[in-house]
py3Dmol code that shows the C-alpha trace and the ligand (Angstrom):
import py3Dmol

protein = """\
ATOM      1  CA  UNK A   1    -145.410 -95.935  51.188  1.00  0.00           C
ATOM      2  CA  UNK A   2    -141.659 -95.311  52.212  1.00  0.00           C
ATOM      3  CA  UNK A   3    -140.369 -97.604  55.168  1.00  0.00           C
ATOM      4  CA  UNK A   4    -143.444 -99.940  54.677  1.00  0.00           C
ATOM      5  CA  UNK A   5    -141.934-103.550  55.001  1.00  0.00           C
ATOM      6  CA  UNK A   6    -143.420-105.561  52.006  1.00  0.00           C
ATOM      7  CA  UNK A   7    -144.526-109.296  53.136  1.00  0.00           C
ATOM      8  CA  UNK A   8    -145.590-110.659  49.568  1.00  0.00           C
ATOM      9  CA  UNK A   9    -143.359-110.606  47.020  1.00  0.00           C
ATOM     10  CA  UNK A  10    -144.606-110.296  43.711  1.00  0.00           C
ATOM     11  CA  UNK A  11    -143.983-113.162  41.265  1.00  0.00           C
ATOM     12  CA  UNK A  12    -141.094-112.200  39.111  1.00  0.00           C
ATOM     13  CA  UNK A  13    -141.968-113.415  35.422  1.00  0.00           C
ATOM     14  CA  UNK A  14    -139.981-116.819  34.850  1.00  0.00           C
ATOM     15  CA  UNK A  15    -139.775-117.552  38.185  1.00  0.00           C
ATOM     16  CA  UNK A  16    -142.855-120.059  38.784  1.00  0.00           C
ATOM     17  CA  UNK A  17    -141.571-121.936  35.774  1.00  0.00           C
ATOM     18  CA  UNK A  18    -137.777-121.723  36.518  1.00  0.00           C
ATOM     19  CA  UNK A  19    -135.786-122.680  39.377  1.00  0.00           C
ATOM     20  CA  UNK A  20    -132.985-121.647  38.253  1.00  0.00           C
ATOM     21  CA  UNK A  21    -134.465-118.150  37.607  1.00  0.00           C
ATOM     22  CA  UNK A  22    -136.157-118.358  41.413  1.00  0.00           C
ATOM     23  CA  UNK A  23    -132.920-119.276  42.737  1.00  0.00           C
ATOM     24  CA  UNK A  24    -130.628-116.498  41.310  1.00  0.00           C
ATOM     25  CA  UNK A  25    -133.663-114.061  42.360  1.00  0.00           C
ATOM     26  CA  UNK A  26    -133.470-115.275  46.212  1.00  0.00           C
ATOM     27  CA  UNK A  27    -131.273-111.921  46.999  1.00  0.00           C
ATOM     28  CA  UNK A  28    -132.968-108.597  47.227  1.00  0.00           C
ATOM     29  CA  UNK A  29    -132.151-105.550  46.846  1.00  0.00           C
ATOM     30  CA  UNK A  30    -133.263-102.368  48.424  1.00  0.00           C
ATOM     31  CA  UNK A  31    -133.358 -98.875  48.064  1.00  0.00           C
ATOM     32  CA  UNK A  32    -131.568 -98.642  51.343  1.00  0.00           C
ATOM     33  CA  UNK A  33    -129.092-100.467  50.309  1.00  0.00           C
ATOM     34  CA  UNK A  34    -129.518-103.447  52.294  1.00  0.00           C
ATOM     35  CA  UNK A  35    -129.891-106.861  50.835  1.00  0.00           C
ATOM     36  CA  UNK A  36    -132.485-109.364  51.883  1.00  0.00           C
ATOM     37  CA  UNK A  37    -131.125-112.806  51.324  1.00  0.00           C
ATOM     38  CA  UNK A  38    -133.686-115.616  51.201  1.00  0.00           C
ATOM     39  CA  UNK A  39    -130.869-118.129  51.970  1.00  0.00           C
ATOM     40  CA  UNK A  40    -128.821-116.645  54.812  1.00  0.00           C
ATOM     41  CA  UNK A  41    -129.187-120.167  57.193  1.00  0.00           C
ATOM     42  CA  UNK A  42    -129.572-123.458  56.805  1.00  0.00           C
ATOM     43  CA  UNK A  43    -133.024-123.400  57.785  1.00  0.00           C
ATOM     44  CA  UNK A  44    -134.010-120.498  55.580  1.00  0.00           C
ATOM     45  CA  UNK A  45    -132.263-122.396  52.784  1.00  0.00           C
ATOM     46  CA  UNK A  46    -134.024-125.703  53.677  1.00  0.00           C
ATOM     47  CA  UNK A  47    -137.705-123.949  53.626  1.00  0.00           C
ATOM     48  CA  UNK A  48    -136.512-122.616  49.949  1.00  0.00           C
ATOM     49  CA  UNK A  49    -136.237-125.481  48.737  1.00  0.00           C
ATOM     50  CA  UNK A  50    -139.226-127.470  50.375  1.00  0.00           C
ATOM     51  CA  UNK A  51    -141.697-124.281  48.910  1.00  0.00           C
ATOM     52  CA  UNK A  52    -139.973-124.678  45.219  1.00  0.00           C
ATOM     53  CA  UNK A  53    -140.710-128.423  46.160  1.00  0.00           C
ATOM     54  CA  UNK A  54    -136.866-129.548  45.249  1.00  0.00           C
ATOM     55  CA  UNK A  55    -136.401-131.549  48.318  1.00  0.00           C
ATOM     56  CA  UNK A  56    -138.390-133.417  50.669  1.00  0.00           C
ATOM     57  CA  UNK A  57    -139.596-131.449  54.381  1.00  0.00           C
ATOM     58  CA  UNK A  58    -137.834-133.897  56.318  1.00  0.00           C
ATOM     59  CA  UNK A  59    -134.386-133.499  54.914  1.00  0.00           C
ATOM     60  CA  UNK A  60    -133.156-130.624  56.457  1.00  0.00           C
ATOM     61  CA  UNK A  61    -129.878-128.748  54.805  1.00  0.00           C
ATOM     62  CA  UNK A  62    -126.407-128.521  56.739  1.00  0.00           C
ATOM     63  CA  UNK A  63    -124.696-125.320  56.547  1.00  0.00           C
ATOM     64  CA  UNK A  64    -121.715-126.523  54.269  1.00  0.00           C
ATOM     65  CA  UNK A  65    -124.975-127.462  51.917  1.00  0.00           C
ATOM     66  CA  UNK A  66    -126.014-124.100  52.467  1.00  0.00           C
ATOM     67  CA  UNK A  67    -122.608-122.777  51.402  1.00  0.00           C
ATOM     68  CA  UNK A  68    -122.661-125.133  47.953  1.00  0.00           C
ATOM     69  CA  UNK A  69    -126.437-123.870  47.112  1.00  0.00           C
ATOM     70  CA  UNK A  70    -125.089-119.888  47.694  1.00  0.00           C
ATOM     71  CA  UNK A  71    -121.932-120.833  45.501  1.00  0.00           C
ATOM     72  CA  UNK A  72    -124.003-122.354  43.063  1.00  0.00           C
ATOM     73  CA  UNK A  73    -126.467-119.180  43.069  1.00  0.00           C
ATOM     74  CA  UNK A  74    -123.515-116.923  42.045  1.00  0.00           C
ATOM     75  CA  UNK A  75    -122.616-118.948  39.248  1.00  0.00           C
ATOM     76  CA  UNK A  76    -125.680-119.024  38.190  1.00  0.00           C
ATOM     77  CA  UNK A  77    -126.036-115.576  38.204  1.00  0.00           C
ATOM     78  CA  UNK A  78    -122.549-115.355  36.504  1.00  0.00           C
ATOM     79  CA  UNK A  79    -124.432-117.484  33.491  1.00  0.00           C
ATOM     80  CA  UNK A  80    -127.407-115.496  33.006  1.00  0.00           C
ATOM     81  CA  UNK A  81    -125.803-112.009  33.206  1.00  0.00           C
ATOM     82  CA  UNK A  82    -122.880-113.513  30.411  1.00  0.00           C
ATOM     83  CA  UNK A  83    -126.057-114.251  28.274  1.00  0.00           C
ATOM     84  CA  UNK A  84    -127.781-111.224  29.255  1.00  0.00           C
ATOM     85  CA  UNK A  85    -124.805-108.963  28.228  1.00  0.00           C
ATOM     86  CA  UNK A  86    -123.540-111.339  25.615  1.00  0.00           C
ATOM     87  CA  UNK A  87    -119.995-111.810  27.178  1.00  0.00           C
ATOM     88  CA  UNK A  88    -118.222-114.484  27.739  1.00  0.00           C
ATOM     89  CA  UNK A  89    -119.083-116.743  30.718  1.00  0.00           C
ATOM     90  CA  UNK A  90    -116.263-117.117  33.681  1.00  0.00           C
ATOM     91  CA  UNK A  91    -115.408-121.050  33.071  1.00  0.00           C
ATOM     92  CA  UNK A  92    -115.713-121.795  36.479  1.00  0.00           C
ATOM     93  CA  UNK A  93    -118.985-121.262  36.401  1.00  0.00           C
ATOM     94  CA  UNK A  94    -119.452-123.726  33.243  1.00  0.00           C
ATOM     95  CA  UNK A  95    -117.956-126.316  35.514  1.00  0.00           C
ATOM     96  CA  UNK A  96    -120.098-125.378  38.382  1.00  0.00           C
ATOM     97  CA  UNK A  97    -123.108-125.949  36.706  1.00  0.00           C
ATOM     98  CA  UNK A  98    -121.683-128.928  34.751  1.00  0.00           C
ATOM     99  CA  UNK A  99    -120.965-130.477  37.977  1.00  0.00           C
ATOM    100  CA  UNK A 100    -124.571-130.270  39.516  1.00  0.00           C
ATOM    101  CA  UNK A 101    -125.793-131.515  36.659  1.00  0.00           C
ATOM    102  CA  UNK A 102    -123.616-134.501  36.650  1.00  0.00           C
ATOM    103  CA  UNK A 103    -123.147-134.989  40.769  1.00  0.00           C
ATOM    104  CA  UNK A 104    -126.671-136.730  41.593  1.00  0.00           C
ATOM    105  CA  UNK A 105    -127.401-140.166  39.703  1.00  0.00           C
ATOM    106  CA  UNK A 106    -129.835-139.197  36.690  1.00  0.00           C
ATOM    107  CA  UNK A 107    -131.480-142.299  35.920  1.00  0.00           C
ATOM    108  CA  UNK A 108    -134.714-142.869  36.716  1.00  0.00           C
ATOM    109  CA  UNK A 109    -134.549-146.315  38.429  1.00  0.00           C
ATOM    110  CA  UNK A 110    -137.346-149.198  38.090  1.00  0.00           C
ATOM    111  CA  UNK A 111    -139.240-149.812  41.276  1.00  0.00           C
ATOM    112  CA  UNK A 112    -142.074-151.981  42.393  1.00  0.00           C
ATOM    113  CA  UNK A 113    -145.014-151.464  44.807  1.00  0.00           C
ATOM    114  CA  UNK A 114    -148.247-153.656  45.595  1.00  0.00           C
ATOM    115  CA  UNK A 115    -150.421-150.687  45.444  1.00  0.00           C
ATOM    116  CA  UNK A 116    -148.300-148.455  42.769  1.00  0.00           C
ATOM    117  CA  UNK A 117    -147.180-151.208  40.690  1.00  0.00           C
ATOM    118  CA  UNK A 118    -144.110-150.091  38.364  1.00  0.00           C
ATOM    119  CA  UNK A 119    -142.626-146.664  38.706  1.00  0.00           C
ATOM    120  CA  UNK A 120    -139.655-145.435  38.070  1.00  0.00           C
ATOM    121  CA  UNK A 121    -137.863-142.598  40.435  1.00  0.00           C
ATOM    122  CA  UNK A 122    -134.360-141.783  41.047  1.00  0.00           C
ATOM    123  CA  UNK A 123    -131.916-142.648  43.328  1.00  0.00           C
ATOM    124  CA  UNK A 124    -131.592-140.040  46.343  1.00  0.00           C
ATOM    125  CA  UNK A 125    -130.890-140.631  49.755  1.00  0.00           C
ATOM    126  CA  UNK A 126    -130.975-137.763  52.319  1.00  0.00           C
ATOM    127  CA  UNK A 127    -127.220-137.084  52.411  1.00  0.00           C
ATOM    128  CA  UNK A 128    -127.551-136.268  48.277  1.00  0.00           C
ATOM    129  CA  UNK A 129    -130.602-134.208  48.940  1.00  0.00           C
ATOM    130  CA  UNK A 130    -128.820-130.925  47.836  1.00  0.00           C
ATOM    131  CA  UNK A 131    -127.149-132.710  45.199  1.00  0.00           C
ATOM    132  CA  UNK A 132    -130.290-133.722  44.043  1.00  0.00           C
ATOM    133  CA  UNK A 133    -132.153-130.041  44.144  1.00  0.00           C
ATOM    134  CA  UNK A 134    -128.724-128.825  42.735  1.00  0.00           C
ATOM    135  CA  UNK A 135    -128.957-131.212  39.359  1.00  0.00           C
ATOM    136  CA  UNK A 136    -132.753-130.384  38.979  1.00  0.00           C
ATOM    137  CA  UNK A 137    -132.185-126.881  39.380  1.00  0.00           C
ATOM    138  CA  UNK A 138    -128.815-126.930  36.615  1.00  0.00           C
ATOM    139  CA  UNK A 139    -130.729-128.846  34.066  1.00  0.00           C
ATOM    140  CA  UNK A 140    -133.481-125.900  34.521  1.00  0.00           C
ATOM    141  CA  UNK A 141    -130.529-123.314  33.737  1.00  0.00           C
ATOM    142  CA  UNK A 142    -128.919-125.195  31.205  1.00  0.00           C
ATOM    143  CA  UNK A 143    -132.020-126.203  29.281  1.00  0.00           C
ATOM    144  CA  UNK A 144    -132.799-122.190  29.500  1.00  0.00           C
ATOM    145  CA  UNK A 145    -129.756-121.070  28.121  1.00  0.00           C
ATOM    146  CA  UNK A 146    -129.908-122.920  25.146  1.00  0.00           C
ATOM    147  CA  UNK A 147    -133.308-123.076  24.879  1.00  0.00           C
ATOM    148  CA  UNK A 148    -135.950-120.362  22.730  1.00  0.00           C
ATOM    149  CA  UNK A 149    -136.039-118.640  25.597  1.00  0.00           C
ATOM    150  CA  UNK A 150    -132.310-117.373  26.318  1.00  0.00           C
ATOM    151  CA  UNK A 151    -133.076-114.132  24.637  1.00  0.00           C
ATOM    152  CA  UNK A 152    -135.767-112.702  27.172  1.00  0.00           C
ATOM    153  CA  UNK A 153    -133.530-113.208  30.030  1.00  0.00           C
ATOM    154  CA  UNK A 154    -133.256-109.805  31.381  1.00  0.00           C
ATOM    155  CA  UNK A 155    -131.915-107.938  34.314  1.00  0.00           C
ATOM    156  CA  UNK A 156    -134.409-105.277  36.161  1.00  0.00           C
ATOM    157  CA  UNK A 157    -133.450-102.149  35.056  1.00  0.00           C
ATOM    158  CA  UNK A 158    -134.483-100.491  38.502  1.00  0.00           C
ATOM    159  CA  UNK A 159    -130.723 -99.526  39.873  1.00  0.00           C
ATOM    160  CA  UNK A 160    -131.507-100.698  43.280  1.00  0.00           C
ATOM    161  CA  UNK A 161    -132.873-104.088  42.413  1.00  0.00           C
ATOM    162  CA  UNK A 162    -131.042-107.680  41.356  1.00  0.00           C
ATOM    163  CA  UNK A 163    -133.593-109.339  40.097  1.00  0.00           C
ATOM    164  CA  UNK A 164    -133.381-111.251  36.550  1.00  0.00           C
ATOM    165  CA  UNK A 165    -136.454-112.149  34.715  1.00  0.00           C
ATOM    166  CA  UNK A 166    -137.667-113.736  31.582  1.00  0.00           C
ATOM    167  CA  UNK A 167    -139.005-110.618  29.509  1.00  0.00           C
ATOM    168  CA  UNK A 168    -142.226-111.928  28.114  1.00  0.00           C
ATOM    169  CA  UNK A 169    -143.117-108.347  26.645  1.00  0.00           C
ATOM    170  CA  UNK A 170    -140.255-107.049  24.327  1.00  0.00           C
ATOM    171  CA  UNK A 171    -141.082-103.668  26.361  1.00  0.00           C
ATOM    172  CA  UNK A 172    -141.098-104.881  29.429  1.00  0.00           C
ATOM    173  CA  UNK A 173    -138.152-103.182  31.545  1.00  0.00           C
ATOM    174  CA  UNK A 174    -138.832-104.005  34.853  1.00  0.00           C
ATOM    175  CA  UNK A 175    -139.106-107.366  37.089  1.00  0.00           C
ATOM    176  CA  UNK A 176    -142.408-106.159  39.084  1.00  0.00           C
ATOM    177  CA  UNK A 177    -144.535-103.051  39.001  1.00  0.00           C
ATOM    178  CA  UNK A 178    -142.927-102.230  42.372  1.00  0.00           C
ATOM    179  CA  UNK A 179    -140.118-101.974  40.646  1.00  0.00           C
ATOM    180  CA  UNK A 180    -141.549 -99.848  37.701  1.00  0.00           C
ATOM    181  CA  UNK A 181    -143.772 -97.903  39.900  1.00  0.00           C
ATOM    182  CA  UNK A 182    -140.694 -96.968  41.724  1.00  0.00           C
ATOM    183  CA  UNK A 183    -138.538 -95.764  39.017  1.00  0.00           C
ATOM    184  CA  UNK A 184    -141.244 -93.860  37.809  1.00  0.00           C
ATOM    185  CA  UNK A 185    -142.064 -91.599  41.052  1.00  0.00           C
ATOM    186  CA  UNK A 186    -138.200 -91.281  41.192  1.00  0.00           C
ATOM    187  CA  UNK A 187    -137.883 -89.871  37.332  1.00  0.00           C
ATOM    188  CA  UNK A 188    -141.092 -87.808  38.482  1.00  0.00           C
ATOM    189  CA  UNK A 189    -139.161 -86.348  41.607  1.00  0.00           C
ATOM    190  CA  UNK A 190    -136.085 -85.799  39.808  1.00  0.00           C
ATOM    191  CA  UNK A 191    -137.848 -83.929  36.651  1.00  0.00           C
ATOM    192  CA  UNK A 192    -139.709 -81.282  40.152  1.00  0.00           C
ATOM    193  CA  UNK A 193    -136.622 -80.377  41.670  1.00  0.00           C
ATOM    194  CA  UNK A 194    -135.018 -79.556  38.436  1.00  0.00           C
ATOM    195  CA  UNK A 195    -137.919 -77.386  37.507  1.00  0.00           C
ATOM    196  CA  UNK A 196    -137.701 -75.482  40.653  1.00  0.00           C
ATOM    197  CA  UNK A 197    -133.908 -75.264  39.597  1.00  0.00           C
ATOM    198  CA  UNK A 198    -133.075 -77.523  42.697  1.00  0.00           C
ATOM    199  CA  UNK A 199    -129.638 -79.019  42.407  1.00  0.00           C
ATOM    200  CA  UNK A 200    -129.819 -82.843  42.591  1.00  0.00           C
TER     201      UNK A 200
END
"""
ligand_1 = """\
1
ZN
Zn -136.871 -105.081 40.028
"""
view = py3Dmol.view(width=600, height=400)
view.addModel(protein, "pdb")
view.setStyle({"model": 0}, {"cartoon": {"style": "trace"}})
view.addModel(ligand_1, "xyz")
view.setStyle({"model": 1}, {"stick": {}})
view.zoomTo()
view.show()
């Protein structure tokens, strides 16, 4: 199993339903020690967002929109660990995600279409397309946090893994079974070698 390159990530619990959960979870940790980052270009970024359908294919991201989304994924992070741990969020982050929310036009404007009739959609030209994703992905976060569901936000107790999750079992500890499966055979290995009187 060691060294074997894993293609499909598991779905971390909270993630389908939460973009701001999915977001925070787009860095990886490894064993190894080296982090996978599912936003480390523009273009990586861009596909991101088209899969967790928050902007449209042909809008692709510049890399100062790149920058903003990875800013806005560490205060993000800064959010969910303050609830997680029950401290006190760094106010810049508070702004952060008060600004995305506010940035891209919210109302939902009337329109009119021979075939559709009247529909209502907002305002977003390409150049806001990141503001856009950004303000759909902060109302997720903010509507988390002071939602029912702000107590099972939880942080994967696996030491070489980032993820955060929604804990949907009260004993659920880890974000995948990878993750569990893992800890486990390393508790196992540990509890051998002291047995044999092996120093760790
Ligand atoms: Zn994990």
């Amino acid at each position: 199993m060691r060294g074997m390159t894993q293609t499909v990530q598991p779905t971390v619990p909270g993630t389908r339903e939460h973009p701001s959960l999915a977001l925070v979870d787009t860095v990886h940790g490894s064993p190894g020690g080296r982090d996978r980052d599912e936003l480390s270009t523009p273009e990586a970024a861009t596909a991101w967002l088209v899969d967790h359908g928050l902007i449209a294919p042909e809008s692709g991201l510049q890399e100062h929109c790149q920058g903003r989304l990875v800013r806005f994924r560490h205060d993000l992070r800064d959010l969910f660990v303050a609830q997680i741990s029950m401290d006190v969020p760094a106010p810049k982050a508070v702004e952060a995600l008060n600004r995305a929310l506010s940035s891209a036009p919210g109302a939902l404007l009337l329109r009119f279409d021979a075939e559709l009739r009247f529909f209502r959609s907002a305002e977003h030209p390409m150049t806001q397309a990141v503001e856009h994703a950004m303000a759909i992905i902060a109302e997720d976060a903010a509507s988390l946090l002071t939602g029912d569901a702000a107590s099972q936000i939880a942080a994967c107790e696996s030491d070489s893994c980032q993820q955060l999750f929604l804990r949907t079992h009260a004993r659920r500890q880890w974000c995948s079974n990878r993750c569990g499966d893992r800890v486990r055979a390393a508790r196992a290995y540990a509890r051998r070698r002291e047995q044999r009187g092996v120093p760790a």
